[in-house]
N, C-alpha and C positions, 0 to 999 in steps of 0.2 A: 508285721512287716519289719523286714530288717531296716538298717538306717543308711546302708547304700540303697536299694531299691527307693529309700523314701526320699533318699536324697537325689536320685536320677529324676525321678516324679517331677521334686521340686526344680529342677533345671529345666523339666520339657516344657512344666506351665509358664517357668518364666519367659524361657523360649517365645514358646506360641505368643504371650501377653507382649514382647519385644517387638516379634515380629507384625503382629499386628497391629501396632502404632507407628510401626513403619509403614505398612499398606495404609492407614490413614495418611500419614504425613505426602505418601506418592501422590494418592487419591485428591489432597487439597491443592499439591504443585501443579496435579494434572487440571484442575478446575482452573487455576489460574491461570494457568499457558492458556487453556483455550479462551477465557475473558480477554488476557491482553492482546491475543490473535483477532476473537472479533475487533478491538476497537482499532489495533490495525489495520484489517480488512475496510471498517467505513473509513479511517483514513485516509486509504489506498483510492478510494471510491471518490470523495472529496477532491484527491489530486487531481485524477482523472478525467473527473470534469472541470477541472480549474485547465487543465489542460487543453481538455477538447476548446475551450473558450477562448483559449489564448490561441491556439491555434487557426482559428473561423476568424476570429478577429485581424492576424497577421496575413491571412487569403486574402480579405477584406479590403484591408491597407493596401495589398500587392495588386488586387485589382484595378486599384483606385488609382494606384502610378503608372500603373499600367495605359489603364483611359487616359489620364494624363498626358503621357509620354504620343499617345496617337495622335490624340488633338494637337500638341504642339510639333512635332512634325507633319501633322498636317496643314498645319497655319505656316509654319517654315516654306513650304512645298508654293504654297500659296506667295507667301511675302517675294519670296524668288521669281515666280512666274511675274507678279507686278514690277519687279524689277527691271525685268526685262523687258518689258514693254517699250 
C-alpha cells in the first residue's frame, strides 16, 4: 500500500470511530430529553389535578354564598313584610 492510500484509510476509520461517538453522545441526549419529558408530563398531571380540586372546591364556596345570598334576601323580604304590618 502506498502511504497516501494508507493514510486516507487512516482518516476514514477515524472518521467513522468520530462519528460514531457522536451518534452515541445524540443517543444518551436523546434518552435524557425523553426522562425529563416523562417527569414533566407526571408533573403536568399533578398540576392538573391540584387544579381540577381547586377548582370544585371554589364551585363549592360559590354555591355556598350563593345559598347564602337567598336565604338572606329572603329573610330580608320577610323582615319587610313584618314591618309593614
Amino acid at each position: 500500500m502506498s502511504k497516501k492510500t494508507n493514510m486516507r484509510q487512516t482518516q476514514v476509520i477515524t472518521l467513522t470511530d468520530y462519528h460514531r461517538e457522536e451518534i452515541k453522545e445524540i443517543n444518551r441526549d436523546k434518552e435524557n430529553m425523553l426522562k425529563e419529558y416523562e417527569k414533566k408530563k407526571e408533573g403536568f398531571g399533578n398540576l392538573n389535578q391540584t387544579f381540577l380540586y381547586k377548582e370544585n372546591f371554589f364551585l363549592r364556596i360559590t354555591f355556598s354564598i350563593n345559598e347564602e345570598r337567598t336565604i338572606l334576601s329572603t329573610n330580608k323580604t320577610w323582615i319587610r313584610c313584618y314591618w309593614r304590618i
